[in-house]
N, CA, C and O atoms as a GROMACS GRO file, in nm:
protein
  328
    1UNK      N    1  -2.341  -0.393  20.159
    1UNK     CA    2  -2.442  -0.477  20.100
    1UNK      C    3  -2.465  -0.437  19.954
    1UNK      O    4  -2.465  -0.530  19.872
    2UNK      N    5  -2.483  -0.320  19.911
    2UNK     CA    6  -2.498  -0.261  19.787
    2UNK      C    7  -2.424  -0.302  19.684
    2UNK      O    8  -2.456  -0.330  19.568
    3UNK      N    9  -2.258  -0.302  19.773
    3UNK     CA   10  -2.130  -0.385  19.701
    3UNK      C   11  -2.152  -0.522  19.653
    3UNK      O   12  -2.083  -0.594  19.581
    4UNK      N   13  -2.252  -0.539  19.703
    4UNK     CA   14  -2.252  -0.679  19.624
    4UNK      C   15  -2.381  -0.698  19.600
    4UNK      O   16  -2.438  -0.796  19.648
    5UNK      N   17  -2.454  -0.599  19.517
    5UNK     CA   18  -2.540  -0.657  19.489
    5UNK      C   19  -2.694  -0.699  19.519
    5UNK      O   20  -2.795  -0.734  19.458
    6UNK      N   21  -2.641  -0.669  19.668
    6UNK     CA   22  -2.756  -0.720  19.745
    6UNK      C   23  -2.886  -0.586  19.769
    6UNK      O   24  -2.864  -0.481  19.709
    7UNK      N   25  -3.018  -0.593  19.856
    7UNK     CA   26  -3.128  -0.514  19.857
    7UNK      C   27  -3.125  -0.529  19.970
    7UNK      O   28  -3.150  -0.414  20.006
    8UNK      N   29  -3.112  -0.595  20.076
    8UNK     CA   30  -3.121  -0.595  20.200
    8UNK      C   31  -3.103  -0.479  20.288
    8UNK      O   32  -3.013  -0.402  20.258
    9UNK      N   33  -3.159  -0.459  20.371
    9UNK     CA   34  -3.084  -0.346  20.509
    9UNK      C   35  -3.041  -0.354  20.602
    9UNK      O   36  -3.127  -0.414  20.667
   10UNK      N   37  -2.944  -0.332  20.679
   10UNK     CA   38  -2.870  -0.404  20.797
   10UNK      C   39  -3.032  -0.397  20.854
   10UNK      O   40  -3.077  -0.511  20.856
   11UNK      N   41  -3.143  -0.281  20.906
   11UNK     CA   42  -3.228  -0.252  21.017
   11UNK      C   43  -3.282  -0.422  20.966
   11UNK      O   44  -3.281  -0.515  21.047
   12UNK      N   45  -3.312  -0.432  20.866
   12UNK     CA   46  -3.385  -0.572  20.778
   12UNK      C   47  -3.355  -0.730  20.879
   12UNK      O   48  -3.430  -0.812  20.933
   13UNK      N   49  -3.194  -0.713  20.863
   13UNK     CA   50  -3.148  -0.810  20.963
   13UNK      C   51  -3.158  -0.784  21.095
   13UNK      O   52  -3.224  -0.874  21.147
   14UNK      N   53  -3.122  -0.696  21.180
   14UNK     CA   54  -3.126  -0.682  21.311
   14UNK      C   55  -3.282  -0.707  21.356
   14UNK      O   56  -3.308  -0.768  21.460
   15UNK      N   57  -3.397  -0.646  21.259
   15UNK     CA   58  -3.501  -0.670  21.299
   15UNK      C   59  -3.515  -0.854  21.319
   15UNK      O   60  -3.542  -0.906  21.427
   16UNK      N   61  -3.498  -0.912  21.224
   16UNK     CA   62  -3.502  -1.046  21.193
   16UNK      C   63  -3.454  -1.089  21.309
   16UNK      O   64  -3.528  -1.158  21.380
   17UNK      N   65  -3.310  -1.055  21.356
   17UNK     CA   66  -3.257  -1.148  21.475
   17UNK      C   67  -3.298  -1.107  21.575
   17UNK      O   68  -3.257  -1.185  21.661
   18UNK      N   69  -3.346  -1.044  21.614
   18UNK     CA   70  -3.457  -0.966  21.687
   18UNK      C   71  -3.585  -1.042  21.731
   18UNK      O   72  -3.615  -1.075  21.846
   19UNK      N   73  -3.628  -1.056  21.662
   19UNK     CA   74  -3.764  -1.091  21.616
   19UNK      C   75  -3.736  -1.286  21.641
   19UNK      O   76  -3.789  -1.360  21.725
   20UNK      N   77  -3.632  -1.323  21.528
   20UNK     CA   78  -3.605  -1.480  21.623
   20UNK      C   79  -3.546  -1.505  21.753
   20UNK      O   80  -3.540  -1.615  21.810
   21UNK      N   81  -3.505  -1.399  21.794
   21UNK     CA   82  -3.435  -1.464  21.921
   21UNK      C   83  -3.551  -1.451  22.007
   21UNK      O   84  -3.570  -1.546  22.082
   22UNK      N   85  -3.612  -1.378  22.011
   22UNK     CA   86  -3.716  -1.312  22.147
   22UNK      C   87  -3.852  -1.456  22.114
   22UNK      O   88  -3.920  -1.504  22.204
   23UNK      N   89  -3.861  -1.494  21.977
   23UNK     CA   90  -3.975  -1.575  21.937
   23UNK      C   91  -3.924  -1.756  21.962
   23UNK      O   92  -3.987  -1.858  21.989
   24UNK      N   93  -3.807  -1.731  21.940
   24UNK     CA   94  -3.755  -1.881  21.927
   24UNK      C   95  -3.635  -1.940  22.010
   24UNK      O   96  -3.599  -2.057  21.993
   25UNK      N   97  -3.582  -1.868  22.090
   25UNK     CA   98  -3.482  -1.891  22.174
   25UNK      C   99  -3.530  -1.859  22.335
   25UNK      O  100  -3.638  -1.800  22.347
   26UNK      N  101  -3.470  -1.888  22.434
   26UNK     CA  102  -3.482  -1.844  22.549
   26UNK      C  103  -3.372  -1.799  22.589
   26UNK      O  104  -3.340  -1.844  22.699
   27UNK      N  105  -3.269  -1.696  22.524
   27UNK     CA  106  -3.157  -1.665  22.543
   27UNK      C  107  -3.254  -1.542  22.579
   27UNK      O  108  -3.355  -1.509  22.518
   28UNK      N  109  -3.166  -1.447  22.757
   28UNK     CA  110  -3.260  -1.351  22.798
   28UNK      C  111  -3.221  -1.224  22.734
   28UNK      O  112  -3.102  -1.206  22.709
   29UNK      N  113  -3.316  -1.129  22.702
   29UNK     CA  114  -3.313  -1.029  22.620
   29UNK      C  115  -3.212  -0.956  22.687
   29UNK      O  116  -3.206  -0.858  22.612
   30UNK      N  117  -3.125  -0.935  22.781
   30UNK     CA  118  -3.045  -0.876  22.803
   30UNK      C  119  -2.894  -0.916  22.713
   30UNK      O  120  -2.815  -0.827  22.680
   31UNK      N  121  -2.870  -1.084  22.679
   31UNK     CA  122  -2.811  -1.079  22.595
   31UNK      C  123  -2.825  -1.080  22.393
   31UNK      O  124  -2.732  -1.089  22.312
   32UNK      N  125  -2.923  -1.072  22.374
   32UNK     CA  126  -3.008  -1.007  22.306
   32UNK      C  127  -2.966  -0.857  22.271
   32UNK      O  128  -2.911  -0.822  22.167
   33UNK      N  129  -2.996  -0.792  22.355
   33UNK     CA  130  -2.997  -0.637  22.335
   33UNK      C  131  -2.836  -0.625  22.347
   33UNK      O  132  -2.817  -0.506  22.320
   34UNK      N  133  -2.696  -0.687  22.376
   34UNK     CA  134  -2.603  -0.648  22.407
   34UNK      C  135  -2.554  -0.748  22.257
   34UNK      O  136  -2.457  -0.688  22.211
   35UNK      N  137  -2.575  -0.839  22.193
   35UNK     CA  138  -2.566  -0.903  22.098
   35UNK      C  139  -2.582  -0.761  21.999
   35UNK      O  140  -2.489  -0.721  21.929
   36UNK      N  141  -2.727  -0.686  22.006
   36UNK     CA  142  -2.777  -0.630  21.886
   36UNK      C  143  -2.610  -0.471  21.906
   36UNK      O  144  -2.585  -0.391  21.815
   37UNK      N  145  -2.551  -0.474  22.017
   37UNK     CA  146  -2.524  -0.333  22.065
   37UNK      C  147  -2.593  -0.220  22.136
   37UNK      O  148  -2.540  -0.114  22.167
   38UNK      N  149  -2.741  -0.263  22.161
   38UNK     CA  150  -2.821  -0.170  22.268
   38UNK      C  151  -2.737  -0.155  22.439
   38UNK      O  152  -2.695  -0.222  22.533
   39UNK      N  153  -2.753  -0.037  22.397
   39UNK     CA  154  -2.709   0.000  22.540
   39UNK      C  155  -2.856   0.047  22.646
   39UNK      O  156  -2.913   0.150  22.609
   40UNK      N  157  -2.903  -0.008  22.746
   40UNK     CA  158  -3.016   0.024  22.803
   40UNK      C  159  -2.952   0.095  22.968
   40UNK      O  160  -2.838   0.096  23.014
   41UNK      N  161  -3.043   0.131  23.005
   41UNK     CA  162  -3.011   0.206  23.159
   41UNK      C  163  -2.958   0.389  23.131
   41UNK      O  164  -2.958   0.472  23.040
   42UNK      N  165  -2.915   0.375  23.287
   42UNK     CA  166  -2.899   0.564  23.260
   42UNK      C  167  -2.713   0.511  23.266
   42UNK      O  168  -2.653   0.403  23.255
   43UNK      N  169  -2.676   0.650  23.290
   43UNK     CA  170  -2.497   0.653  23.292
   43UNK      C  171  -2.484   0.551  23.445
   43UNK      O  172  -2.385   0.481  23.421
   44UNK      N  173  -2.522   0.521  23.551
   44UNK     CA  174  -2.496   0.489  23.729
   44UNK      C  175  -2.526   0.312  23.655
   44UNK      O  176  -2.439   0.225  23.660
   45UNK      N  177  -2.625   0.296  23.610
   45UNK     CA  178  -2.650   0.115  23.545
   45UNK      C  179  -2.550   0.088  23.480
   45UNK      O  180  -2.489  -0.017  23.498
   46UNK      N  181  -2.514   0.182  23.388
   46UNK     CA  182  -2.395   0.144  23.280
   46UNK      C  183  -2.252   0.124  23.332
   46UNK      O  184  -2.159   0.066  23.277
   47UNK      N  185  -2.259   0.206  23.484
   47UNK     CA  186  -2.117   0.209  23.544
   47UNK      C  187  -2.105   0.076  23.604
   47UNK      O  188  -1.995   0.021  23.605
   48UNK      N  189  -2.214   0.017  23.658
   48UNK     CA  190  -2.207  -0.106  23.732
   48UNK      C  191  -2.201  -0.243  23.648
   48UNK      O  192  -2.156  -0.355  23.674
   49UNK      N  193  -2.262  -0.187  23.539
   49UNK     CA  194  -2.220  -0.309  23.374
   49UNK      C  195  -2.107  -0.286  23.339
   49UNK      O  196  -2.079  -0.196  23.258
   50UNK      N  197  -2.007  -0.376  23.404
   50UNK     CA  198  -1.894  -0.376  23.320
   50UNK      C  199  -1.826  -0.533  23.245
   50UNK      O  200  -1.716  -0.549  23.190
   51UNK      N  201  -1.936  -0.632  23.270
   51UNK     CA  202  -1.900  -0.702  23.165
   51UNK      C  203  -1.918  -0.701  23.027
   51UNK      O  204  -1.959  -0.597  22.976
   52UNK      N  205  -1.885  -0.838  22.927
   52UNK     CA  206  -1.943  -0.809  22.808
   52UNK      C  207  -2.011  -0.906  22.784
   52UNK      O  208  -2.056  -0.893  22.670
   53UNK      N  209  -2.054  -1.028  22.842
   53UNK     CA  210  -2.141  -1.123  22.852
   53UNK      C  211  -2.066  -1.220  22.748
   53UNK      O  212  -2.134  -1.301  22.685
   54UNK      N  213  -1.985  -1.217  22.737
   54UNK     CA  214  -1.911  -1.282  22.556
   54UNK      C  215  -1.963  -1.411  22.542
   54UNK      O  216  -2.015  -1.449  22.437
   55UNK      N  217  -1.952  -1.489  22.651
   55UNK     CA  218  -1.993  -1.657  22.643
   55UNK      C  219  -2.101  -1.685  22.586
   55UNK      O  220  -2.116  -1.774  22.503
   56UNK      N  221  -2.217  -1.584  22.642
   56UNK     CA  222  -2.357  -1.568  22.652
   56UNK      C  223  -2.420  -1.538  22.509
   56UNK      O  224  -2.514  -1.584  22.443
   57UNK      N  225  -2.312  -1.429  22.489
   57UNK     CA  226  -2.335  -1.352  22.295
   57UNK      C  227  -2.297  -1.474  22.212
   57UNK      O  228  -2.359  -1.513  22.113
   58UNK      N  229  -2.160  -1.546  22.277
   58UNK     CA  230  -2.120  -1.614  22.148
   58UNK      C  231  -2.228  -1.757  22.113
   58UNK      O  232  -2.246  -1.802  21.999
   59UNK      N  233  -2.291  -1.810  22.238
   59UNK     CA  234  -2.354  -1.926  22.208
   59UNK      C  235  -2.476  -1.842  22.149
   59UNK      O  236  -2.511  -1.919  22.059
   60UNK      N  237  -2.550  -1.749  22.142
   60UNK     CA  238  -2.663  -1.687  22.102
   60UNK      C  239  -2.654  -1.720  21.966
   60UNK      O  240  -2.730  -1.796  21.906
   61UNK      N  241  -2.521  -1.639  21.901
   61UNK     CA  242  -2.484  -1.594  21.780
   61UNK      C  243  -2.439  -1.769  21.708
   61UNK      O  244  -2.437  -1.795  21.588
   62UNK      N  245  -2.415  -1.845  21.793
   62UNK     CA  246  -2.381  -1.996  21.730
   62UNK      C  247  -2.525  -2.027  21.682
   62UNK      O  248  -2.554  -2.071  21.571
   63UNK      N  249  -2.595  -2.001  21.765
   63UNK     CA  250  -2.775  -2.045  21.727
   63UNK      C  251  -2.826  -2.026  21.628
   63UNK      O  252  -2.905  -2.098  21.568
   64UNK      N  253  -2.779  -1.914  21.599
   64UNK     CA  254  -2.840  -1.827  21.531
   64UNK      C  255  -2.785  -1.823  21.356
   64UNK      O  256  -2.856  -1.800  21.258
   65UNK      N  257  -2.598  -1.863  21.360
   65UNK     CA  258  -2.550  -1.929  21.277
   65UNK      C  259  -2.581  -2.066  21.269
   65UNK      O  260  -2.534  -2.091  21.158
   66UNK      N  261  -2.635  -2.184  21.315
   66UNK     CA  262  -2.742  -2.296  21.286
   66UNK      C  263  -2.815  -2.247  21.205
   66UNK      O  264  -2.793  -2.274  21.087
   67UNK      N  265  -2.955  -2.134  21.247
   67UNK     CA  266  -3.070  -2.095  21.218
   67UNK      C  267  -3.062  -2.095  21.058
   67UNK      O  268  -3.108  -2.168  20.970
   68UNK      N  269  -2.988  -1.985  21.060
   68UNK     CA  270  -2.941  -1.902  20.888
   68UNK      C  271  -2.868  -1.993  20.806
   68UNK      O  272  -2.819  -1.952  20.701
   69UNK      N  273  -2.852  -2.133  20.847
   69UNK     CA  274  -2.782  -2.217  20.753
   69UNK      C  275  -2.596  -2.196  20.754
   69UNK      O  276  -2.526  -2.275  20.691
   70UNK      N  277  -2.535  -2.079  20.835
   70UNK     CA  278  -2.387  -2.078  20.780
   70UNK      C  279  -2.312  -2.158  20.816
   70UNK      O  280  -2.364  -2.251  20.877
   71UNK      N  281  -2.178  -2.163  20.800
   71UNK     CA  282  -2.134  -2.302  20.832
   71UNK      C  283  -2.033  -2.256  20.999
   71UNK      O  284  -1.963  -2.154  20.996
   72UNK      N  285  -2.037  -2.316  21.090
   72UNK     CA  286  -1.964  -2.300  21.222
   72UNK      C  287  -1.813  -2.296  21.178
   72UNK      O  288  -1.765  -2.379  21.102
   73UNK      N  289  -1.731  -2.173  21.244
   73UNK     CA  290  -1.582  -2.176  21.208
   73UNK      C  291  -1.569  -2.194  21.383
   73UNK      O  292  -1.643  -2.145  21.468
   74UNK      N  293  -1.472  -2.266  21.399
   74UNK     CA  294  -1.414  -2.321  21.501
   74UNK      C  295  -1.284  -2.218  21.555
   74UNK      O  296  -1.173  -2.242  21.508
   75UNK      N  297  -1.298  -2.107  21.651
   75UNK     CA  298  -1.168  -2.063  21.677
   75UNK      C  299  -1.117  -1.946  21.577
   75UNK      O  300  -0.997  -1.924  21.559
   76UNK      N  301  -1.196  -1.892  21.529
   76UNK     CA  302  -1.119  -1.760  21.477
   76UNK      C  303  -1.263  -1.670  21.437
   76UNK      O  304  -1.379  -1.696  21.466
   77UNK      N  305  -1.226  -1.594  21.387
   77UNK     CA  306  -1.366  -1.489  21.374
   77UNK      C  307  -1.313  -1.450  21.221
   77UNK      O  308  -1.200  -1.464  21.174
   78UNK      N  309  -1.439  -1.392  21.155
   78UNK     CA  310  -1.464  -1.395  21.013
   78UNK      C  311  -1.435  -1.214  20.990
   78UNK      O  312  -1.465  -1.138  21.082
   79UNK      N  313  -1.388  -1.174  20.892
   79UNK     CA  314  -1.359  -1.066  20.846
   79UNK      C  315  -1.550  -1.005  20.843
   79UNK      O  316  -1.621  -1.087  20.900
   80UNK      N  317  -1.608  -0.914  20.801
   80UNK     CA  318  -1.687  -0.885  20.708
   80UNK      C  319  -1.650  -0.802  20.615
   80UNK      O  320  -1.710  -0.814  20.509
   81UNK      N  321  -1.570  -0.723  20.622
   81UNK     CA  322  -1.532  -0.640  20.543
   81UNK      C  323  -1.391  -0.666  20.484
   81UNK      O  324  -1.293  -0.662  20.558
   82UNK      N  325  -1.378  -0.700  20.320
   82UNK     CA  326  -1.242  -0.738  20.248
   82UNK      C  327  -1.126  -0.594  20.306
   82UNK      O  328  -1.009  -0.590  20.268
   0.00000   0.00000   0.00000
């Protein structure tokens, strides 16, 4: 972020999507917290989680790209880093 310029903090954003999903979506905080990378439970919960919810993350994260104005890419995933 600095690289370009920017003042922002990743915590800045995560709080934000955070904060809209739980306020403005009914997507359940379990995909939520696996969207943000929270891992919740002890090691025996985590053994029995072995999906990755992907369907669930990706329509979240489509919402959420609506929300923020970016534009929908169809079928491939975006670099962030050059």
């Amino acid at each position: 972020m600095r690289d370009m310029g920017r003042t922002e903090t990743v915590h800045g954003f995560r709080s934000a999507f955070g904060t809209w999903s739980e306020e403005q979506t009914g997507f359940p905080a379990a995909v939520v917290e696996a969207a943000l990378g929270h891992i919740k439970g002890d090691k025996v919960e985590a053994a029995y989680k072995r999906g990755d919810i992907l369907m669930k993350r990706r329509k979240l994260m489509e919402a959420w790209a609506v929300y923020t104005g970016m534009p929908k890419v169809e079928g491939e995933l975006r670099k962030l880093r050059a």
